[in-house]
C-alpha positions as CSV (number, residue, x, y, z in Angstrom):
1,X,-18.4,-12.6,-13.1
2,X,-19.7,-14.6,-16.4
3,X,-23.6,-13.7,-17.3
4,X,-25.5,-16.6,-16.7
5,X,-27.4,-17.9,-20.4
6,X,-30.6,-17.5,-18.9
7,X,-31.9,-13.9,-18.4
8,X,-33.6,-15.0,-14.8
9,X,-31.2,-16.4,-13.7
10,X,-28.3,-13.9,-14.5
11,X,-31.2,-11.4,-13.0
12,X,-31.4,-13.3,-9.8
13,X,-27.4,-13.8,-9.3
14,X,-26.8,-10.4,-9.9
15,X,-29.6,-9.3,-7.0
16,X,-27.5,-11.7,-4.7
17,X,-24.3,-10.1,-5.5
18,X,-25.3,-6.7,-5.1
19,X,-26.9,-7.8,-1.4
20,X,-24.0,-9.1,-0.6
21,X,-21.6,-6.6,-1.9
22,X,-24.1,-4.1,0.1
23,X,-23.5,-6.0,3.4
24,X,-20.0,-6.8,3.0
25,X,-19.4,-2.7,2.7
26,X,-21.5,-1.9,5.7
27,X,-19.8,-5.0,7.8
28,X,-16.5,-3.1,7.1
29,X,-17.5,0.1,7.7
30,X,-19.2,-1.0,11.5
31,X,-16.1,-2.7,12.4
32,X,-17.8,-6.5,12.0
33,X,-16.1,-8.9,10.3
34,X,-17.4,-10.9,7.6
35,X,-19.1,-14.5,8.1
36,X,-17.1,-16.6,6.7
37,X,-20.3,-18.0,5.4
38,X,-21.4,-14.9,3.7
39,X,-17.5,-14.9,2.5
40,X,-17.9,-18.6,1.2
41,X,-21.1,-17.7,-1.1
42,X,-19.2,-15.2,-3.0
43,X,-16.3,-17.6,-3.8
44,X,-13.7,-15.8,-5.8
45,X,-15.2,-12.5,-4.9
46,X,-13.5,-12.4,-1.5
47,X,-10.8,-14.6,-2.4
48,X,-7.2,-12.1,-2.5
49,X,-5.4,-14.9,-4.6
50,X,-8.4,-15.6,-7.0
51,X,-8.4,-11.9,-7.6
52,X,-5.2,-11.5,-7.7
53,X,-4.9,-13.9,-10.6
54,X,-7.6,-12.0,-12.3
55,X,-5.5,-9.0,-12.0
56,X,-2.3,-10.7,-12.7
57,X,-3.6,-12.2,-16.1
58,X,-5.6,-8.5,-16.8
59,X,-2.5,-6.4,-16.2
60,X,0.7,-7.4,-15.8
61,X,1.9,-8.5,-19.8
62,X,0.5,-4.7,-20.2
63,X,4.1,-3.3,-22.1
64,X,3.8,0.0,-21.0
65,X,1.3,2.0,-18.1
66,X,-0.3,-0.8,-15.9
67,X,-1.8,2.0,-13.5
68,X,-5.2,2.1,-14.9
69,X,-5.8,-1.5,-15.3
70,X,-4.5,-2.1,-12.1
71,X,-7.0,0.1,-10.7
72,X,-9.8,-1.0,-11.9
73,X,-9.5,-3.9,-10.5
74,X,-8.0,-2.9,-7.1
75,X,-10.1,0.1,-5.8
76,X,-13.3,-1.4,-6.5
77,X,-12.0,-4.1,-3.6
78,X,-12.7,-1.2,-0.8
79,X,-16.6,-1.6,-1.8
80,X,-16.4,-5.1,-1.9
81,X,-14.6,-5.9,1.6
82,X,-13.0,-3.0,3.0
83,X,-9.8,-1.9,2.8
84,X,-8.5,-5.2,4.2
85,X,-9.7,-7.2,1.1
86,X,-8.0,-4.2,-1.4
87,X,-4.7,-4.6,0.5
88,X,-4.9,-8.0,0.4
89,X,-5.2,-8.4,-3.4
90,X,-2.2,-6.0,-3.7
91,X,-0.1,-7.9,-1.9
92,X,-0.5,-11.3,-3.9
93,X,-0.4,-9.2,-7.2
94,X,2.7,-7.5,-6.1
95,X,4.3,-11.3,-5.3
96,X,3.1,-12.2,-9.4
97,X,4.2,-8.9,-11.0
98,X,7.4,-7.1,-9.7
99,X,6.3,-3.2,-11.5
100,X,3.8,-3.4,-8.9
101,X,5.6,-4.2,-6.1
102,X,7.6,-0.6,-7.1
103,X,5.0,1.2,-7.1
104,X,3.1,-0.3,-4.2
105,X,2.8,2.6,-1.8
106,X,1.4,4.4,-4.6
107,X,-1.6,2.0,-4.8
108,X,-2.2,1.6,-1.5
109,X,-2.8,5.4,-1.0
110,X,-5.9,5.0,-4.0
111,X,-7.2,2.4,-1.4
112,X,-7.0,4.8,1.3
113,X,-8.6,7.6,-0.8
114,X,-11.4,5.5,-2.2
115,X,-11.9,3.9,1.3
116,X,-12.3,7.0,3.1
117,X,-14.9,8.7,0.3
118,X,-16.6,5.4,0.2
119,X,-17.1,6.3,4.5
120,X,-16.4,9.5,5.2
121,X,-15.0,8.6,8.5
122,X,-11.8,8.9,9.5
123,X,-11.2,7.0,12.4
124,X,-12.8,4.2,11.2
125,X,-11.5,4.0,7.9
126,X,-8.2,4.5,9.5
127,X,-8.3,1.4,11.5
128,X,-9.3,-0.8,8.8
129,X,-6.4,0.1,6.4
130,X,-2.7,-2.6,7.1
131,X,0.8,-1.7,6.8
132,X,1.6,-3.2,4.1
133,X,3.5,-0.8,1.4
134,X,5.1,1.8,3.6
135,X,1.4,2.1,5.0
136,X,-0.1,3.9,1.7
137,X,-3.6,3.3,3.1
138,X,-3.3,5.7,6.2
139,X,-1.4,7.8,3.9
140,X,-4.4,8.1,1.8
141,X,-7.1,8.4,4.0
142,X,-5.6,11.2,5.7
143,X,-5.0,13.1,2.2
144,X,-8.9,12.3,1.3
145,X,-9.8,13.6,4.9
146,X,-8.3,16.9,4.2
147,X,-9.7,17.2,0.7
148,X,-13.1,16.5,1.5
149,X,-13.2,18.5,4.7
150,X,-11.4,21.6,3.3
151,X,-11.0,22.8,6.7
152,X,-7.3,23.4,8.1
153,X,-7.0,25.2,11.5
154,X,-5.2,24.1,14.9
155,X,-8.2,22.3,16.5
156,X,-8.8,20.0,12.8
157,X,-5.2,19.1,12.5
158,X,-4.3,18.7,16.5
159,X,-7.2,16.1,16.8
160,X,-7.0,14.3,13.5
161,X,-4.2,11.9,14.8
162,X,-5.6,11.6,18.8
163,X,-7.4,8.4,18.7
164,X,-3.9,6.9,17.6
165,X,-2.0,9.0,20.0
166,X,-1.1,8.8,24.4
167,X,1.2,10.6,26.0
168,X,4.7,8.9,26.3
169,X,3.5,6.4,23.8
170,X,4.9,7.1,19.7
171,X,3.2,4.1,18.3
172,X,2.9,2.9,14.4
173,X,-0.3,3.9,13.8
174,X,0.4,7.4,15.9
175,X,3.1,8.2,13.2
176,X,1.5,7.1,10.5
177,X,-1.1,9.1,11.4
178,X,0.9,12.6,11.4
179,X,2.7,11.3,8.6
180,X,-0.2,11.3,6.3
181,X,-1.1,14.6,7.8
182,X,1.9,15.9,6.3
183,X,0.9,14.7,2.7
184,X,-2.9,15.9,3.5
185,X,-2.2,19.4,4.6
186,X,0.6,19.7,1.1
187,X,-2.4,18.1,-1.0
188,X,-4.6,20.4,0.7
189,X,-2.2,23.6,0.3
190,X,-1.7,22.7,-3.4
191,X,1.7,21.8,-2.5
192,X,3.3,24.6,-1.0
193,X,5.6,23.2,1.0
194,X,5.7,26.1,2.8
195,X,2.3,26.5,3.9
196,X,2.1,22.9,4.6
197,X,5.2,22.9,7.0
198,X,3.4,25.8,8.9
199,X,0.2,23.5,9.1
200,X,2.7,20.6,11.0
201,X,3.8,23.8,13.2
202,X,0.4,23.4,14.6
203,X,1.0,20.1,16.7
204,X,2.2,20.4,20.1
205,X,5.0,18.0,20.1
206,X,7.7,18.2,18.0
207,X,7.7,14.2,17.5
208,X,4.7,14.6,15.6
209,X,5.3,17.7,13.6
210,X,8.4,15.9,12.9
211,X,6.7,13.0,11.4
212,X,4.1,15.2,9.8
213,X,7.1,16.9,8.4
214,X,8.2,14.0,6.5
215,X,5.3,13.7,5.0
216,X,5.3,17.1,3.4
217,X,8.6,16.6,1.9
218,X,7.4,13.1,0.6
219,X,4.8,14.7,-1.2
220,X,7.0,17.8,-2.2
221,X,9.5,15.5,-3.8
222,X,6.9,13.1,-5.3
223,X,4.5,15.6,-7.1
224,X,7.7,17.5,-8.6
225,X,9.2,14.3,-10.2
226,X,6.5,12.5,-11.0
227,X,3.8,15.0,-11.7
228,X,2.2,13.0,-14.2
229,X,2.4,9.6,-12.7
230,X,-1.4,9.5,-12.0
231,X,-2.2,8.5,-8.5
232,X,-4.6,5.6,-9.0
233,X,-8.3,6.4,-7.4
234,X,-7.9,10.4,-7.5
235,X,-9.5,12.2,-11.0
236,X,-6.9,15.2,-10.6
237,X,-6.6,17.6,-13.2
238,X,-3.0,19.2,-13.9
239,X,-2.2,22.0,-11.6
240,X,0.0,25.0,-11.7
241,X,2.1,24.9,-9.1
242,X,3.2,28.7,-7.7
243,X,5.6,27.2,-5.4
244,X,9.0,26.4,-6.8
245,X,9.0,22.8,-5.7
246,X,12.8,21.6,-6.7
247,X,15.4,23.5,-8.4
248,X,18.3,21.8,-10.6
249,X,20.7,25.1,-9.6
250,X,20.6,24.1,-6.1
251,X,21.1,20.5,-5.1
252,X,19.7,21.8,-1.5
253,X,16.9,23.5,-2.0
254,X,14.0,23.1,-0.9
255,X,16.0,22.4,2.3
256,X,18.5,25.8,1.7
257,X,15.6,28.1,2.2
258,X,13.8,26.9,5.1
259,X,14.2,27.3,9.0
260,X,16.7,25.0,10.6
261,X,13.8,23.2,12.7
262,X,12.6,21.8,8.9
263,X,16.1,20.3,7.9
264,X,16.6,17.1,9.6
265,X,14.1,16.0,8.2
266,X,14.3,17.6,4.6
267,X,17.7,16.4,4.2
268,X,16.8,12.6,4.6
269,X,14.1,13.5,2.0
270,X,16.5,15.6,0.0
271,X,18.6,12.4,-1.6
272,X,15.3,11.5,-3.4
273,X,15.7,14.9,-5.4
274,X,19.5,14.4,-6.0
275,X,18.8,11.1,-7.3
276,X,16.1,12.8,-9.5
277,X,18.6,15.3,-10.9
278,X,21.5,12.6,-11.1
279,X,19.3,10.4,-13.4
280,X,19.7,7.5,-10.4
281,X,23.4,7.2,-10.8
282,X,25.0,6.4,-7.4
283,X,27.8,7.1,-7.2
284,X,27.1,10.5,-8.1
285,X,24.3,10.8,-5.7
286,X,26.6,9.9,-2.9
287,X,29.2,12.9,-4.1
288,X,26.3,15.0,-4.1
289,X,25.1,13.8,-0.3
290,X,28.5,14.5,0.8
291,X,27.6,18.4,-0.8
292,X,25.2,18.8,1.9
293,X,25.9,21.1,5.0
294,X,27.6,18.6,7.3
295,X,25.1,18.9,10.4
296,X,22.7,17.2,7.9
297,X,24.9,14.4,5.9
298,X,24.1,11.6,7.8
299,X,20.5,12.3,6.8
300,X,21.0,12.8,3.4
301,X,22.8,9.1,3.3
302,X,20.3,7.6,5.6
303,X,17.6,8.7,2.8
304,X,19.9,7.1,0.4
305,X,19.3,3.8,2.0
306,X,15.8,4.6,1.6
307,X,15.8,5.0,-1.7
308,X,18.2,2.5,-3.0
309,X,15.7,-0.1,-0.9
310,X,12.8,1.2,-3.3
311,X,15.6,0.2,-6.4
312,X,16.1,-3.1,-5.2
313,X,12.7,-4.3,-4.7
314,X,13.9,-7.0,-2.1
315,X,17.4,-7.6,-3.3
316,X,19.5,-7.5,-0.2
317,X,22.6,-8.1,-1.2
318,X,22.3,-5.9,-4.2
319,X,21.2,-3.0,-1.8
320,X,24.4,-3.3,0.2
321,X,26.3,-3.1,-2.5
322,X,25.1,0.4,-3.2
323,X,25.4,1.4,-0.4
324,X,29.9,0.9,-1.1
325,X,29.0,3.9,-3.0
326,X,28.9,5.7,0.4
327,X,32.1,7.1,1.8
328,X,32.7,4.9,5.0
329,X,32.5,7.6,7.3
330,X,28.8,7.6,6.6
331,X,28.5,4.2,5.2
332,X,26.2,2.8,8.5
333,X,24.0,5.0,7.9
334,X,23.3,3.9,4.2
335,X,22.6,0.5,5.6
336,X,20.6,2.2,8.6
337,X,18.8,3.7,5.6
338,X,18.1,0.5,4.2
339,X,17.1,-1.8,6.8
340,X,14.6,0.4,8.2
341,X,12.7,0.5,4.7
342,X,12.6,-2.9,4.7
343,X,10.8,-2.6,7.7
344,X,8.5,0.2,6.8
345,X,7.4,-1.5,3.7
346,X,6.8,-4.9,5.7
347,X,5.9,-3.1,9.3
348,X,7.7,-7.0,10.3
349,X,11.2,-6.8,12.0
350,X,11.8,-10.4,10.9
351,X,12.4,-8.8,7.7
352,X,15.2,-6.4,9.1
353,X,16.7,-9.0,10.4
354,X,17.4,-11.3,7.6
355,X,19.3,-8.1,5.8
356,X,21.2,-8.0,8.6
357,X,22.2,-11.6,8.0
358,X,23.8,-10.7,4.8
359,X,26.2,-7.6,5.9
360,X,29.4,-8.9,6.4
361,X,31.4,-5.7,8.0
362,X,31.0,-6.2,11.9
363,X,30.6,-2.5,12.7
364,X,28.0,-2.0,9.7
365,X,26.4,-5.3,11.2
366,X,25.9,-4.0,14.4
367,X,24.6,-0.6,13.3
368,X,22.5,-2.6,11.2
369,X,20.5,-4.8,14.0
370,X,20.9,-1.8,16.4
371,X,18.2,0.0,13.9
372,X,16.1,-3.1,14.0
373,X,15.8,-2.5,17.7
374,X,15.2,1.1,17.0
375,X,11.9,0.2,14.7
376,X,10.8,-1.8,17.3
377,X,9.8,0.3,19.3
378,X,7.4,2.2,17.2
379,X,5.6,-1.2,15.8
380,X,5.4,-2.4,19.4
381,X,5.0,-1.1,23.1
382,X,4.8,-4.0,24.7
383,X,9.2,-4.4,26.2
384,X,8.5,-8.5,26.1
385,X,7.6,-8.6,22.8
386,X,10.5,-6.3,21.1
387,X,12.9,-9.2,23.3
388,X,11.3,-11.7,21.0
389,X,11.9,-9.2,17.9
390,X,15.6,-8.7,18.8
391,X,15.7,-12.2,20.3
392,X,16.6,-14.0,16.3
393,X,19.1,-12.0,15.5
394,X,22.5,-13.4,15.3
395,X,24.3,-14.6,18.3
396,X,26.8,-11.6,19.3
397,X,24.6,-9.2,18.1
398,X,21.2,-9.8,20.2
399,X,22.5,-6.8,22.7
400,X,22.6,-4.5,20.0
401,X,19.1,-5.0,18.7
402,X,17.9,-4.7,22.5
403,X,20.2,-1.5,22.9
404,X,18.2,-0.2,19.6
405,X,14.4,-1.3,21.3
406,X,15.3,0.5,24.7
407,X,15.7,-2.8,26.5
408,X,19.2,-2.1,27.6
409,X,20.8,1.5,28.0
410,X,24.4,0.8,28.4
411,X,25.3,0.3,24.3
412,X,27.6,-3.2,23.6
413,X,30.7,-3.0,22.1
414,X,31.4,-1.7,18.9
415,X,28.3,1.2,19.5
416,X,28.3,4.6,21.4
417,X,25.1,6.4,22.6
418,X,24.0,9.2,20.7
């Protein structure tokens, strides 16, 4: 905002911005939209784009860490509209500036964080955050919950996630939930894994400990290779860790030492540490997947999708590509891998979808638009609306999107159940 040239009138704008500012933060926090009129006399203040550009012309010729300049002007966002405005603004500066767009997950946790110490309460701050950026805002809130409150015991962590969560039901929001419990209780544990893992135990069913358990590995393999990337909107100081997090003399470990109830999911989150000891070179990582016990291979390639999606930033033909690295005994699942990332980052099956489009091999084709279906399910309940999801993919290949969403149970040709 420019200071006005005369010292009463600079005085009296600056009251009317902080009212409004003060209203705006309570209107988010109460679950009450903001007038549009309210919105209007702020102008650019509540305008994503126009702060985006301010960002964008900030920021992004930075050579070198944009982090901290990014921050400053995204986390302030959660005081000025909510989370919603925050999120916003990332998303248009992630469309101008592609580093950001790689590290958007990362920023959307500081919006979580900030939004949740901004209102201390969970649920609310919970429902305010979006999906955008593998849902880094839920992530976030959950971790600042669990720093704040200090408290970890079975009641704390069993009814954390219950507002998002009916029986039968294993919504979005549900996992999301539990996922971020997973980071929360490693954050909260000062990342041993271990201990964190146990805190997961604590849920009663094993679809949400299983979600919470990808979380902890998330945050196992993030803090070990990037310890010093600096999560925007947390002042953390540098921390001993006593708990061996990775170790380059075992491509398995963390995964080697644990019970076997841990290791589905710690093999689909084990590629990120191969790639991290492979320097990123594929076809290595994909000899070193196929050094994993062979129960567990299929998740070890499925997290190479994953991964090679966060490489690509939006290159879909690119990201098939990599995935030729993959022996073709396990090559679906690479593109399994993939496609749901997409959709994670995007929570919009549309997006799945047009990757699909671009894989040529029939069998990977179908595998592809099965998992689709299979993300469908958790973004929505409602069986009419997943038929309108699976309902633009390609013609021969509708049935295996609807076999995927749980809308037919007898799989179409070219799939088996599993």
């Amino acid at each position: 905002m420019t200071r006005s040239r005369r010292a009463a009138l600079g005085a009296a704008l600056i009251a009317v911005a902080v009212l409004t500012l003060v209203v705006q933060k309570e209107l988010w926090r109460t679950g009450k939209a903001v007038p549009d009129a309210a919105a209007a006399e702020v102008g650019p203040g509540t305008d994503s784009i126009a702060l985006a550009k301010l960002a964008l012309d900030s920021c992004s010729k930075i050579d070198g860490d944009k982090i901290p300049c990014y921050e400053k002007h995204l986390v302030p966002l959660v005081d000025r509209g909510g989370p919603k405005l925050a999120m916003g603004t990332l998303m248009q500066v992630a469309n101008g500036d592609r580093d950001v767009r790689g590290f958007g997950h990362v920023y959307a946790h500081a919006i979580g964080i900030h939004a949740f110490d901004a209102d201390k309460n969970v649920e609310r701050t919970f429902s305010s955050c979006t999906d955008a950026f593998q849902s880094g805002c839920y992530h976030g809130v959950i971790e600042a919950y669990f720093a704040s409150t200090g408290k970890v015991d079975s009641q704390s962590v069993r009814e954390l996630c219950v507002p998002w969560s009916q029986p039968g039901v294993y919504g979005w929001l549900r996992f999301q939930c539990a996922h971020g419990l997973g980071h929360g209780l490693t954050m909260h544990y000062e990342h041993n894994l271990v201990s964190s893992l146990k805190g997961c135990d604590l849920l009663v069913e094993d679809w949400d400990r299983q979600s919470c358990y990808g979380g902890a590995f998330m945050e196992n393999v993030v803090d070990a290779t990037e310890p010093h990337h600096g999560m925007p909107g947390m002042d953390m100081p540098e921390e001993k860790r006593s708990f061996k997090q990775i170790d380059k003399a075992d491509y398995n470990y963390p995964c080697s030492i644990l019970p076997e109830r841990y290791l589905t999911t710690c093999y689909q989150n084990q590629v990120s540490i191969i790639m991290y000891f492979d320097d990123h070179k594929m076809p290595q990582v994909a000899k070193d997947c196929m050094k994993v016990p062979e129960k567990y291979r299929y998740m070890c390639f499925t997290g190479f999708g994953t991964d090679i999606n966060s490489f690509v930033v939006g290159d879909h033909l690119k990201g098939i590509d990599e995935c030729t690295n993959v022996p073709e005994k396990y090559r679906d699942w690479c593109i399994i891998g993939v496609v749901k990332n997409i959709i994670d980052v995007s929570a919009k099956t549309a997006d799945g979808v047009s990757f699909c489009q671009k894989v040529d091999d029939h069998h990977l084709k179908a595998r592809c638009y099965e998992a689709v279906g299979e993300e469908s399910v958790s973004l929505e309940q409602k069986p009419e609306i997943r038929e309108k999801f699976c309902a633009v993919s390609e013609p021969g290949y509708i049935d295996a999107c609807r076999f995927g969403a749980r809308l037919i149970t007898v799989p179409p040709p070219g799939l088996t159940a599993e």
